[in-house]
PDB file of N, CA, C and O in Angstrom:
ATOM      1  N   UNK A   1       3.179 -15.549   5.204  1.00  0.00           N
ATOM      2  CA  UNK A   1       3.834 -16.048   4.008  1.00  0.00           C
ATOM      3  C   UNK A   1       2.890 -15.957   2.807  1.00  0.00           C
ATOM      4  O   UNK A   1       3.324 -15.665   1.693  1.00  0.00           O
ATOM      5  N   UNK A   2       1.672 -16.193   3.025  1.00  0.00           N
ATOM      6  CA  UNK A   2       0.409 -16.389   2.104  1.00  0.00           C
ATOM      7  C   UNK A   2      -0.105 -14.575   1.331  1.00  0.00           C
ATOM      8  O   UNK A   2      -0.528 -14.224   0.230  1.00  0.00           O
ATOM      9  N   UNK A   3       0.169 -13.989   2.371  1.00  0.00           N
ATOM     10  CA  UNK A   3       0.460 -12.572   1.731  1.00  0.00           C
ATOM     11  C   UNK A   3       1.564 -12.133   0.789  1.00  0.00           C
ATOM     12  O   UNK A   3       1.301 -11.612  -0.296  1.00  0.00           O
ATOM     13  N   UNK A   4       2.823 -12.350   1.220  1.00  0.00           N
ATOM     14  CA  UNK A   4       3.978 -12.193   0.435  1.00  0.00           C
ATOM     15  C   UNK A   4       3.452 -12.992  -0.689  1.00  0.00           C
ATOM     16  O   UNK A   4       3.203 -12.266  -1.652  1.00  0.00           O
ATOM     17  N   UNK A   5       3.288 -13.797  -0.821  1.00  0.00           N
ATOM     18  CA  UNK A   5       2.980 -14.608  -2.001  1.00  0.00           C
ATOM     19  C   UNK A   5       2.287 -14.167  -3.295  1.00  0.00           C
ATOM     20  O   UNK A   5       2.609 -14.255  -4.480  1.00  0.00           O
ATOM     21  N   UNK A   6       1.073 -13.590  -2.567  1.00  0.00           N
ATOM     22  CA  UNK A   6       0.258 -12.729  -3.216  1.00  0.00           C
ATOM     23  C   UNK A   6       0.794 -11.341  -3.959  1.00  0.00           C
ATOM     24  O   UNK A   6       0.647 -11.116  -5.161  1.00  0.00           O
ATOM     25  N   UNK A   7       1.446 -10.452  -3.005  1.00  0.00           N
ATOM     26  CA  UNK A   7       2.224  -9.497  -3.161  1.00  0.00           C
ATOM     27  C   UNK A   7       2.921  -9.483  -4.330  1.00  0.00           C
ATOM     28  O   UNK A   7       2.657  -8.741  -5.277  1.00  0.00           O
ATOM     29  N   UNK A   8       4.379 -10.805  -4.268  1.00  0.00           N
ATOM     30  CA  UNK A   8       5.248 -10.878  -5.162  1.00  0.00           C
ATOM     31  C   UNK A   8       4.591 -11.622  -6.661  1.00  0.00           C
ATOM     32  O   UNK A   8       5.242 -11.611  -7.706  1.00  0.00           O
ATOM     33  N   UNK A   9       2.910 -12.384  -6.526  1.00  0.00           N
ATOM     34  CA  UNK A   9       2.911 -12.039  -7.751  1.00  0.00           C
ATOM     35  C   UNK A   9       2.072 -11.366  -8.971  1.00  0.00           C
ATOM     36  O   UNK A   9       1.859 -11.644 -10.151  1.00  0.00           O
ATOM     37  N   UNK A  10       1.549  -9.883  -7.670  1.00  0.00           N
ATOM     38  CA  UNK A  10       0.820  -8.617  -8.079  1.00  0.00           C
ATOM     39  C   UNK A  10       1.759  -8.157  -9.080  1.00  0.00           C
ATOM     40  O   UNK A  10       1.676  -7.952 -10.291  1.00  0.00           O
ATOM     41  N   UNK A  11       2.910  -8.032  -7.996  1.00  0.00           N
ATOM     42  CA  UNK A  11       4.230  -7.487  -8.573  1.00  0.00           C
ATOM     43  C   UNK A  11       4.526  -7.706  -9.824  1.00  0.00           C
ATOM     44  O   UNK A  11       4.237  -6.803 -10.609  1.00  0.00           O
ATOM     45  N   UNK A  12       5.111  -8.824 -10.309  1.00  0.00           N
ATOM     46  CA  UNK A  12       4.909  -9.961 -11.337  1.00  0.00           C
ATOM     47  C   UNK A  12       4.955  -9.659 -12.611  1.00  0.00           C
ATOM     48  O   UNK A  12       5.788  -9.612 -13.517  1.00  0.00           O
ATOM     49  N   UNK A  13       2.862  -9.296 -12.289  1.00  0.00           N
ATOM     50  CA  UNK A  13       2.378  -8.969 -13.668  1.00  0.00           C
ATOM     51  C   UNK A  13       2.484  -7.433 -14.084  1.00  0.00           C
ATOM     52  O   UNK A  13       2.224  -6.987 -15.201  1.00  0.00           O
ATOM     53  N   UNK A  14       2.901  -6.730 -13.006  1.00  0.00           N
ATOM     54  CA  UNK A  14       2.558  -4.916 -13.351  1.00  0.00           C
ATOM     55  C   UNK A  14       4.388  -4.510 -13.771  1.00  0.00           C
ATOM     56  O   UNK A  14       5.382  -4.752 -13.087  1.00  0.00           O
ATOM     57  N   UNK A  15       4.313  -3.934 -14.926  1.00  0.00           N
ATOM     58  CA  UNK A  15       5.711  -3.051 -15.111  1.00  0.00           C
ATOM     59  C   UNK A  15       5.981  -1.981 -14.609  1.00  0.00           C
ATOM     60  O   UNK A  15       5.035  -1.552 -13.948  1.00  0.00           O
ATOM     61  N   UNK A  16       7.386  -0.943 -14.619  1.00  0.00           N
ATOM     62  CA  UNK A  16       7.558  -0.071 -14.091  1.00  0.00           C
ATOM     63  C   UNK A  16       6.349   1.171 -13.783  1.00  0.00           C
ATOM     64  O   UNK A  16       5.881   1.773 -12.816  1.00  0.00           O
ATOM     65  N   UNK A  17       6.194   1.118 -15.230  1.00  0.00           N
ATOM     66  CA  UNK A  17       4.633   2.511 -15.561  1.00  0.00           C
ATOM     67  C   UNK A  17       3.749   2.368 -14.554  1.00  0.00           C
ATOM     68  O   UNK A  17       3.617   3.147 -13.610  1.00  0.00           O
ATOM     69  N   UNK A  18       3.074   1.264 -14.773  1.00  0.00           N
ATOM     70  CA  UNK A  18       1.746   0.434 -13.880  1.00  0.00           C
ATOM     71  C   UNK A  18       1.742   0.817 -12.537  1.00  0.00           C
ATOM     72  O   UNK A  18       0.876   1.354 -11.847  1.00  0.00           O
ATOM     73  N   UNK A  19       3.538   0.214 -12.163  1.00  0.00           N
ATOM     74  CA  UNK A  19       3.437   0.670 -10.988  1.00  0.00           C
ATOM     75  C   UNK A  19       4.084   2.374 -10.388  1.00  0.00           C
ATOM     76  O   UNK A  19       4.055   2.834  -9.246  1.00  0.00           O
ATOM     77  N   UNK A  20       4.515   2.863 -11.406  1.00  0.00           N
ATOM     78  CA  UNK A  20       4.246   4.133 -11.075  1.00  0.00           C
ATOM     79  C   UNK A  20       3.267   4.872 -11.096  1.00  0.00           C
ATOM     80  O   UNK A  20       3.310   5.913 -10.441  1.00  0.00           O
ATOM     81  N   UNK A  21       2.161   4.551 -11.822  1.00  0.00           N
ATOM     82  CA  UNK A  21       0.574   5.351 -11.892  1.00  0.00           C
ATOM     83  C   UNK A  21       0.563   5.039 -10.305  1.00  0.00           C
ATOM     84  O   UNK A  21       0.825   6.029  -9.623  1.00  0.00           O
ATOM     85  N   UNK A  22       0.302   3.813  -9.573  1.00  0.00           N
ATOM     86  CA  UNK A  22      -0.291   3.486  -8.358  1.00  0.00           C
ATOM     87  C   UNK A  22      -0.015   4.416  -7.830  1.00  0.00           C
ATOM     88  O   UNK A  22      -0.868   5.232  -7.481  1.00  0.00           O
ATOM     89  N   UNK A  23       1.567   4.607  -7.562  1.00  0.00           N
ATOM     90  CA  UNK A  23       2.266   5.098  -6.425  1.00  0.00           C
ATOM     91  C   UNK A  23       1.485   6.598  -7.240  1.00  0.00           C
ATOM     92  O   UNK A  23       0.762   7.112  -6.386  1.00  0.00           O
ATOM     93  N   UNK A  24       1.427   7.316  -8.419  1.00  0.00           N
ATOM     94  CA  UNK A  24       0.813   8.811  -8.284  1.00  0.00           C
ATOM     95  C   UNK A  24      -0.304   8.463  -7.396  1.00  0.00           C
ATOM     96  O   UNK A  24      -0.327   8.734  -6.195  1.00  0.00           O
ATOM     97  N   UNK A  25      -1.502   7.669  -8.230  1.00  0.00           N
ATOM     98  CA  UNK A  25      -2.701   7.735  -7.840  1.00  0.00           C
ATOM     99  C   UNK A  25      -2.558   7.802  -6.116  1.00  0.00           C
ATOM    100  O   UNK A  25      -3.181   8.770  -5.680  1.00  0.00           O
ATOM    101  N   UNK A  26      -2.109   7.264  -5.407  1.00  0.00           N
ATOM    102  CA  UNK A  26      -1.965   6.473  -3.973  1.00  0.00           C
ATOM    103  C   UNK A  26      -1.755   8.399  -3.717  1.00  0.00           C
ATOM    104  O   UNK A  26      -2.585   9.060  -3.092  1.00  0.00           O
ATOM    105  N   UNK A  27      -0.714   8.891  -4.239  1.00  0.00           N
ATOM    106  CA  UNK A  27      -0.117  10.430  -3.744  1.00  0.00           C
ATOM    107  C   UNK A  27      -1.132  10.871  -3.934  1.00  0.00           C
ATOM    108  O   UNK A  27      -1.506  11.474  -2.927  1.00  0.00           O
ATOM    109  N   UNK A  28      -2.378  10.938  -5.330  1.00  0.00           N
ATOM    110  CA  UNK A  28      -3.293  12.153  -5.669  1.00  0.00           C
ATOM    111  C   UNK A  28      -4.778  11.968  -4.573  1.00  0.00           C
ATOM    112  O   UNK A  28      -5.605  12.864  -4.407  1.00  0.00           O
ATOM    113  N   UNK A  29      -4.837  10.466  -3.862  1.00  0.00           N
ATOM    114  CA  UNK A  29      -5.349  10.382  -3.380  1.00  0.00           C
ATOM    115  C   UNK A  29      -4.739  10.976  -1.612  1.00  0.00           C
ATOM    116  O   UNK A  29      -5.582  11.516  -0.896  1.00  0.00           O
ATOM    117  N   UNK A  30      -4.031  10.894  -1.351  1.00  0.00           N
ATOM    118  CA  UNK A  30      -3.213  11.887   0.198  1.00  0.00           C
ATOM    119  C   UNK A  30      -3.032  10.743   0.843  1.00  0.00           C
ATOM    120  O   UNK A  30      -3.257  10.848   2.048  1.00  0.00           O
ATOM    121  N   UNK A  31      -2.532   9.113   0.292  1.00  0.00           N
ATOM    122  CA  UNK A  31      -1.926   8.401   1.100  1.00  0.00           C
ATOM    123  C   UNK A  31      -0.684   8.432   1.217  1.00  0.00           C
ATOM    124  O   UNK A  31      -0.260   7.743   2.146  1.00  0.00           O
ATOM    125  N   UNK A  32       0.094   8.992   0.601  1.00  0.00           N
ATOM    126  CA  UNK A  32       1.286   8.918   0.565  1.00  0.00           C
ATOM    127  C   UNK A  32       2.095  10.082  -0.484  1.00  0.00           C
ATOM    128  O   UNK A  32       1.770  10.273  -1.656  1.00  0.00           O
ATOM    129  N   UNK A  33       3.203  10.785   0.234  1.00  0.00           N
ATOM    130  CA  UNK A  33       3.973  11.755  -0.386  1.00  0.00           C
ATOM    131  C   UNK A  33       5.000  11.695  -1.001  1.00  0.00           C
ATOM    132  O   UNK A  33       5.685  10.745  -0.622  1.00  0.00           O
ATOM    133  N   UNK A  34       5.547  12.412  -1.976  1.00  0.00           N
ATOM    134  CA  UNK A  34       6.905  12.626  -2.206  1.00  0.00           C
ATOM    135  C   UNK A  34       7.476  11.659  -3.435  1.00  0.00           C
ATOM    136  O   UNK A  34       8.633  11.453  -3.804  1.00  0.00           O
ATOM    137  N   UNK A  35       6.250  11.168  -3.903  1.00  0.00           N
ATOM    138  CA  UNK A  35       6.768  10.350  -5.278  1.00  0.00           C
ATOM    139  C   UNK A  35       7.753  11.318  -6.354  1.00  0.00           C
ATOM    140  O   UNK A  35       7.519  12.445  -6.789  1.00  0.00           O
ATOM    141  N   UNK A  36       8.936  10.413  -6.594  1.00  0.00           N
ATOM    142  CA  UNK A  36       9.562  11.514  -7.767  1.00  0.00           C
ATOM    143  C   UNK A  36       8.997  11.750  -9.005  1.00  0.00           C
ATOM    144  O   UNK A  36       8.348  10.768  -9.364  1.00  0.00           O
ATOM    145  N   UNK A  37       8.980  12.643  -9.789  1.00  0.00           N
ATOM    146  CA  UNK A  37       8.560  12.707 -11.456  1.00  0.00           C
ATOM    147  C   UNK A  37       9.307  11.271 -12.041  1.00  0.00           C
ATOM    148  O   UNK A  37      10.377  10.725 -11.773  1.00  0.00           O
ATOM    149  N   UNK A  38       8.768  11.116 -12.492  1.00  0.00           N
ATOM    150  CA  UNK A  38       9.073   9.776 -13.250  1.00  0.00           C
ATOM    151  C   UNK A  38       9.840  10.023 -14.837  1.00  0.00           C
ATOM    152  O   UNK A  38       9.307  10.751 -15.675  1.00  0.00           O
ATOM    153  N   UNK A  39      11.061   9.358 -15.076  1.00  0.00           N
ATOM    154  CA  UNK A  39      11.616   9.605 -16.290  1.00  0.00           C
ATOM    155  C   UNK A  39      11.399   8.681 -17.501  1.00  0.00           C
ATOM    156  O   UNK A  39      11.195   7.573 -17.004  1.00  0.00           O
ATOM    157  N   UNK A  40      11.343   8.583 -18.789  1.00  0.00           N
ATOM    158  CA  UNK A  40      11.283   7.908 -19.511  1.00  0.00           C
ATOM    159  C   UNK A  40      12.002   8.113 -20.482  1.00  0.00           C
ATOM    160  O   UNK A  40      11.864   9.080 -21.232  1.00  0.00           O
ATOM    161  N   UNK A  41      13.103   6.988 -20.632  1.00  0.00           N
ATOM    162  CA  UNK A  41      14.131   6.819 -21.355  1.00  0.00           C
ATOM    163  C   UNK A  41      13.731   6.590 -23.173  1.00  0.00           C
ATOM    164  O   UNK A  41      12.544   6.288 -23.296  1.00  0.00           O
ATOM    165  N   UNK A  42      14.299   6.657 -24.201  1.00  0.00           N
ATOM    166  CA  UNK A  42      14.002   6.439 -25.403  1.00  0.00           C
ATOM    167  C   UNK A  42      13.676   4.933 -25.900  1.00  0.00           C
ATOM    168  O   UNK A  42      13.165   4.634 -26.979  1.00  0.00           O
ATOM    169  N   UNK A  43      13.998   4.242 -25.091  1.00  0.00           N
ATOM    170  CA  UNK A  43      14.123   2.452 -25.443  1.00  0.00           C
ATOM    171  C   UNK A  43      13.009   2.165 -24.385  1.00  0.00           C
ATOM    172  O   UNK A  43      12.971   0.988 -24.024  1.00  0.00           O
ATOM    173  N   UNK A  44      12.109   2.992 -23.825  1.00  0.00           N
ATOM    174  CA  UNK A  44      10.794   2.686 -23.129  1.00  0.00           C
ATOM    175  C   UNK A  44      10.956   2.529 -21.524  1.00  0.00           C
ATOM    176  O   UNK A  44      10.133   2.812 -20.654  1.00  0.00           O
ATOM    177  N   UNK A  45      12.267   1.991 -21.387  1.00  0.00           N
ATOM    178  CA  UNK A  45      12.258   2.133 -19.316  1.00  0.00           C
ATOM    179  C   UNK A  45      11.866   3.281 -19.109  1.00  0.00           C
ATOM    180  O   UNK A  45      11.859   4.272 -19.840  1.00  0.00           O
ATOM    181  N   UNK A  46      11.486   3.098 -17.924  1.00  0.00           N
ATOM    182  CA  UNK A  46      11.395   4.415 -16.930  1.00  0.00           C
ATOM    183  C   UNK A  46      11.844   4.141 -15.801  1.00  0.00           C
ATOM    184  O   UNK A  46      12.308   3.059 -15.442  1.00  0.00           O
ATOM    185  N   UNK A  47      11.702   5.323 -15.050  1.00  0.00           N
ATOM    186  CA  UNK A  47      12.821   5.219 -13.851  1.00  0.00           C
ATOM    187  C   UNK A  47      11.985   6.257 -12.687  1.00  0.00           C
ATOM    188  O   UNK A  47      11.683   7.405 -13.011  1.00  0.00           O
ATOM    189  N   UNK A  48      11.722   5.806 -11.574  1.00  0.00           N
ATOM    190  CA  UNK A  48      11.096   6.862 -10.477  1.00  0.00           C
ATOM    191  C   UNK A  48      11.953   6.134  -9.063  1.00  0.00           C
ATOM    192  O   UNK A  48      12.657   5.167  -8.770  1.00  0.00           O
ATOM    193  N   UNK A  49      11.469   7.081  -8.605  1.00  0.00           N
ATOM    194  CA  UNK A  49      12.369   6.895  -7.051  1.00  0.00           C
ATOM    195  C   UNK A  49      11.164   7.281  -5.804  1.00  0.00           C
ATOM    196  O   UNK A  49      10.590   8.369  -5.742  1.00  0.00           O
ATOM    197  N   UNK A  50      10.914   5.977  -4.732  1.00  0.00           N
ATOM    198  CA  UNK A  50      10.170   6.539  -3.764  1.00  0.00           C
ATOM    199  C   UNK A  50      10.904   6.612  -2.195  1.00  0.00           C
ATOM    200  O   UNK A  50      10.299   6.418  -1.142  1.00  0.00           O
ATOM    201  N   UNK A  51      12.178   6.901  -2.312  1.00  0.00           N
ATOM    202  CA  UNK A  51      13.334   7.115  -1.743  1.00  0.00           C
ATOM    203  C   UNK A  51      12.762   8.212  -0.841  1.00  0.00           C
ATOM    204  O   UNK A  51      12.514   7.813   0.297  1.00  0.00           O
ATOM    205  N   UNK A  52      12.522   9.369  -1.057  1.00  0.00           N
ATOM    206  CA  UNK A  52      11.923  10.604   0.071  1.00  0.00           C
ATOM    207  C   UNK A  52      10.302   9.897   0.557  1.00  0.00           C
ATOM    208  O   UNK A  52      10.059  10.101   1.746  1.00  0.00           O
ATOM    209  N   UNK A  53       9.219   9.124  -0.198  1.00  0.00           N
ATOM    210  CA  UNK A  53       7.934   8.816   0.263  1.00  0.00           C
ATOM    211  C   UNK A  53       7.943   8.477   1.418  1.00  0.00           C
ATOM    212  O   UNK A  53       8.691   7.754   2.076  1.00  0.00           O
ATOM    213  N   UNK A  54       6.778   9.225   1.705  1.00  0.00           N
ATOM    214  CA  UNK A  54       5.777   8.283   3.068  1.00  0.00           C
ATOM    215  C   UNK A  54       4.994   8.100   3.200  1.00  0.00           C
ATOM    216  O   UNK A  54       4.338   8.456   2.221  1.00  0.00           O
ATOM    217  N   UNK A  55       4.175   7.496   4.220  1.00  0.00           N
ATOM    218  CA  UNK A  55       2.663   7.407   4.134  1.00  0.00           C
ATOM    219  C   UNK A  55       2.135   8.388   5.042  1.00  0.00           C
ATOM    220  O   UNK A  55       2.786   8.827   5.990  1.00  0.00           O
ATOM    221  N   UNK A  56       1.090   8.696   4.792  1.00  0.00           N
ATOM    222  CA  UNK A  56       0.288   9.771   5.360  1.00  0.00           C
ATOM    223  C   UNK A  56      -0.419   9.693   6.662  1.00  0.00           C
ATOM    224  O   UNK A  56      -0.780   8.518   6.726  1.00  0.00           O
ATOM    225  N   UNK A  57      -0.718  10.160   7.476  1.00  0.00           N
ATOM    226  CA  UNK A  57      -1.752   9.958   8.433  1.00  0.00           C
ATOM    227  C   UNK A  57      -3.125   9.144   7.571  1.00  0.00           C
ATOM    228  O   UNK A  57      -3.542   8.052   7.958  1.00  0.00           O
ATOM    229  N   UNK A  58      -3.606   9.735   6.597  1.00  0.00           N
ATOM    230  CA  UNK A  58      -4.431   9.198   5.995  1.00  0.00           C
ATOM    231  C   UNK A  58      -4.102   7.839   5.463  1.00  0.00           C
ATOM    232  O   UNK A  58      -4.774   6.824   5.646  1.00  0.00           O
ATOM    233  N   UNK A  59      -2.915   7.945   4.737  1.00  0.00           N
ATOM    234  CA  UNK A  59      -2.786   6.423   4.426  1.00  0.00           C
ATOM    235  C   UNK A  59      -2.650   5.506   5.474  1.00  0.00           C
ATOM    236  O   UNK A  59      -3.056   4.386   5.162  1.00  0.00           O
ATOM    237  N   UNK A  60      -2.013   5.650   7.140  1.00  0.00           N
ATOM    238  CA  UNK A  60      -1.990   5.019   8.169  1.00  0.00           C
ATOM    239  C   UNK A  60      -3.510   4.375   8.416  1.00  0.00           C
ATOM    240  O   UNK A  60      -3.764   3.183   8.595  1.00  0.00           O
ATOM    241  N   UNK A  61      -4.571   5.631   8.374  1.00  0.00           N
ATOM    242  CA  UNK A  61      -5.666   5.190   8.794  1.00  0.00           C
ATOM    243  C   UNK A  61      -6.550   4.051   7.984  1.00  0.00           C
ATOM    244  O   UNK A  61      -7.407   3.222   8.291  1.00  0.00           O
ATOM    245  N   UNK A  62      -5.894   4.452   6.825  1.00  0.00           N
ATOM    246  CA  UNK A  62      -6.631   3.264   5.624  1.00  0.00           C
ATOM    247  C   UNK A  62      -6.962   1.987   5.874  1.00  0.00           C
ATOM    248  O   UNK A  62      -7.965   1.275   5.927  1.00  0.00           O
ATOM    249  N   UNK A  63      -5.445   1.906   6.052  1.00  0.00           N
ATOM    250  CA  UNK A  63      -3.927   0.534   6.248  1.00  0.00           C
ATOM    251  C   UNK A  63      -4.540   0.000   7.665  1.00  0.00           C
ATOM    252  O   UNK A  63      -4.673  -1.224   7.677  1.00  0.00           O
ATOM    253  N   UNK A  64      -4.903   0.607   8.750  1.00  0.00           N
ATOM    254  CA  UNK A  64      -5.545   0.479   9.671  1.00  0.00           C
ATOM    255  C   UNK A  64      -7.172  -0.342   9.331  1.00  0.00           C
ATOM    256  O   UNK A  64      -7.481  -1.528   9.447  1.00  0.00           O
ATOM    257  N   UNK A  65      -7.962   0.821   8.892  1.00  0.00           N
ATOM    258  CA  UNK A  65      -9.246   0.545   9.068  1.00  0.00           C
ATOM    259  C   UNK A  65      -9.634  -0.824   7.888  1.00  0.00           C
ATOM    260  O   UNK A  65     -10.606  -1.573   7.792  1.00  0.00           O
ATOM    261  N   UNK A  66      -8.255  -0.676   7.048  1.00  0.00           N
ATOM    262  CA  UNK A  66      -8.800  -2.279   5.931  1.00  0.00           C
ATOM    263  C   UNK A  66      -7.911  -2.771   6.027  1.00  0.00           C
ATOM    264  O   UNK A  66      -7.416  -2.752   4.900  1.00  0.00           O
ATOM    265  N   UNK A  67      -6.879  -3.577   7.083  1.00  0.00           N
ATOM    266  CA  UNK A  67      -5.634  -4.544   7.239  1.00  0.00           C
ATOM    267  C   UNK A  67      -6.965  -5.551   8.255  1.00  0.00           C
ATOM    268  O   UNK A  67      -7.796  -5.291   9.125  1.00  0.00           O
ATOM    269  N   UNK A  68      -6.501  -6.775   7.486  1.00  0.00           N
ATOM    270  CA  UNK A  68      -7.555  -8.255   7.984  1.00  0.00           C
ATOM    271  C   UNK A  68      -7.086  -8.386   9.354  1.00  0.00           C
ATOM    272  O   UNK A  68      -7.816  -8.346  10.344  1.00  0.00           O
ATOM    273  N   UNK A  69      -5.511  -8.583   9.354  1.00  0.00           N
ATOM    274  CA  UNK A  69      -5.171  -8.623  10.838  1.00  0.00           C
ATOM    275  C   UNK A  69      -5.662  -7.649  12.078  1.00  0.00           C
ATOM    276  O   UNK A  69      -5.806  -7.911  13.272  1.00  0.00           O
ATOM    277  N   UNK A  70      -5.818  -6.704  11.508  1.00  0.00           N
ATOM    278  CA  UNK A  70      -6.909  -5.604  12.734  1.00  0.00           C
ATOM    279  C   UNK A  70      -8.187  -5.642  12.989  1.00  0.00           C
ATOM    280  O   UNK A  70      -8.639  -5.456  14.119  1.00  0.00           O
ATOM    281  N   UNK A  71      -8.751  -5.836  12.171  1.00  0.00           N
ATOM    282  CA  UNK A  71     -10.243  -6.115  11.887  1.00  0.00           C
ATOM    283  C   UNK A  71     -10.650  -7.796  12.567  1.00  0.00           C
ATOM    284  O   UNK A  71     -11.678  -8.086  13.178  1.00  0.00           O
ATOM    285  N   UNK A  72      -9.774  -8.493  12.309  1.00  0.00           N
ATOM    286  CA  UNK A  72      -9.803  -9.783  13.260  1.00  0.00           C
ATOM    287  C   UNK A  72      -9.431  -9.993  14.538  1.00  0.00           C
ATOM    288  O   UNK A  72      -9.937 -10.824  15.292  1.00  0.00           O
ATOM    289  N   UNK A  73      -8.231  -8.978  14.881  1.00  0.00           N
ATOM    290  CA  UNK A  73      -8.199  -8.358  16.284  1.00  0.00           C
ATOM    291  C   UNK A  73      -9.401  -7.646  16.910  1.00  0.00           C
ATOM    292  O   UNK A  73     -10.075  -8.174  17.794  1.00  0.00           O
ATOM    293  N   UNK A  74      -9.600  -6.642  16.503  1.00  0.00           N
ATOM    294  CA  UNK A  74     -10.658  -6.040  17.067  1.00  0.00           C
ATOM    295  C   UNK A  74     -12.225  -6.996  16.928  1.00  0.00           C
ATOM    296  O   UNK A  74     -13.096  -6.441  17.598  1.00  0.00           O
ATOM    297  N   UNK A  75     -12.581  -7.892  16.430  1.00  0.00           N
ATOM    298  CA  UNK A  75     -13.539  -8.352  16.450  1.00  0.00           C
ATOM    299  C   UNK A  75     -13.283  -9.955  17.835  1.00  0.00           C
ATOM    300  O   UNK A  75     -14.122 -10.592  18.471  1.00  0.00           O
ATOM    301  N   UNK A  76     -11.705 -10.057  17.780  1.00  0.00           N
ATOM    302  CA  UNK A  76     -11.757 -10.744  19.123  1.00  0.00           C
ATOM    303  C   UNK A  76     -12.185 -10.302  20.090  1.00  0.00           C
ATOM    304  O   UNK A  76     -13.138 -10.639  20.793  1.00  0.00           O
ATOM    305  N   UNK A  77     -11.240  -9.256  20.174  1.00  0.00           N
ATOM    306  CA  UNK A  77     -11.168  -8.326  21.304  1.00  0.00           C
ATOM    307  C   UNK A  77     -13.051  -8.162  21.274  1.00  0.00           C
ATOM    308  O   UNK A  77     -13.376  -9.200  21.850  1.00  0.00           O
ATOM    309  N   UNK A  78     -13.824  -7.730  21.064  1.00  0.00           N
ATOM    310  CA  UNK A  78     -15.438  -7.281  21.158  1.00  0.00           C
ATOM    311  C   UNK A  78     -15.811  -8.667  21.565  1.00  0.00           C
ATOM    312  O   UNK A  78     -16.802  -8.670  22.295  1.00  0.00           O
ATOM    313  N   UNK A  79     -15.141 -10.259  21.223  1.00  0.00           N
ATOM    314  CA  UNK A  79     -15.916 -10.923  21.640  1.00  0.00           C
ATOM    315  C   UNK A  79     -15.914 -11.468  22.589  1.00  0.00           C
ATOM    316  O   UNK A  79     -16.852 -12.152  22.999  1.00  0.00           O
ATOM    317  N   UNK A  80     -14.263 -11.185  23.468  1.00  0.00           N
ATOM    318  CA  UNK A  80     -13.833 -11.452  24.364  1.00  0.00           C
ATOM    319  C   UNK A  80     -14.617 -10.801  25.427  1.00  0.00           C
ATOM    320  O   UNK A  80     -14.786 -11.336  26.523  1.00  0.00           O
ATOM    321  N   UNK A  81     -15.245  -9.296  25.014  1.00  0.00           N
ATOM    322  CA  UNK A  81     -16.063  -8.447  26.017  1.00  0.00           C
ATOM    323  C   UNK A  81     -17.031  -9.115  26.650  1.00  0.00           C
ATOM    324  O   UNK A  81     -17.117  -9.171  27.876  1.00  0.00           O
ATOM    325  N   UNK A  82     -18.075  -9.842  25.580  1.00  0.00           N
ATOM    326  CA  UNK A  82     -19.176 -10.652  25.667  1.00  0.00           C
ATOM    327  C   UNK A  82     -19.143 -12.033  26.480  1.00  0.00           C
ATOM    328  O   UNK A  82     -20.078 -12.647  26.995  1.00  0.00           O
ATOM    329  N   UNK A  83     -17.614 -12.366  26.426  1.00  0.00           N
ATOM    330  CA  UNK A  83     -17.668 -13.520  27.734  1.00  0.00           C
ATOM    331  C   UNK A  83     -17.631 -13.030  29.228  1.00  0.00           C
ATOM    332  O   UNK A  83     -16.974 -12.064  29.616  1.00  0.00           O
ATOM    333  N   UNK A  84     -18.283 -13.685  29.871  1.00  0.00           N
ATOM    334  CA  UNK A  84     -18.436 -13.445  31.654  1.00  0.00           C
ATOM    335  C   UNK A  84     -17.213 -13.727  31.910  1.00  0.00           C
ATOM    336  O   UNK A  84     -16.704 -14.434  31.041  1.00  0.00           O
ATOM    337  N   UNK A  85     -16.548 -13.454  32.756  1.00  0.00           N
ATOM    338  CA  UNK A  85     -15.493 -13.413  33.376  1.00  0.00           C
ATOM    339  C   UNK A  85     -15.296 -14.071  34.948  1.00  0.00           C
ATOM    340  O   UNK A  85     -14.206 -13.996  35.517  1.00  0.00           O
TER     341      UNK A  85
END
């Protein structure tokens, strides 16, 4: 819940643009594909679609190697090794 929280109010503060740079940057970096060109209307909206995106093998491994919940798993798991049985 304490994540969502966080999440929805990243969200919040960033507008459409903001968060369309991410989603390029996130693509120019090879986490993720298929962002649409982004449109911009005369009254300043814009409009993109990540309707075809996915994430990448690379972005999997990211999401992997820096998600807290894995990293706290796997450091059980190593300490669980260290107890006698």
């Amino acid at each position: 819940m304490k994540k969502e929280k966080i999440m929805l109010s990243i969200l919040k503060e960033i507008n459409a643009r903001q968060f369309y740079s991410i989603c390029k940057a996130l693509e120019a970096e090879g986490y993720i594909t298929n962002v649409e060109n982004c449109r911009e209307y005369i009254d300043g909206e814009v409009e993109f679609s990540l309707e075809g995106a996915e994430i990448t093998l690379t972005g999997i491994k990211y999401v992997k190697e820096n998600n807290m919940l894995y990293k706290g798993y796997k450091g059980l798991k190593e300490f669980r090794d260290w107890l006698p049985l």
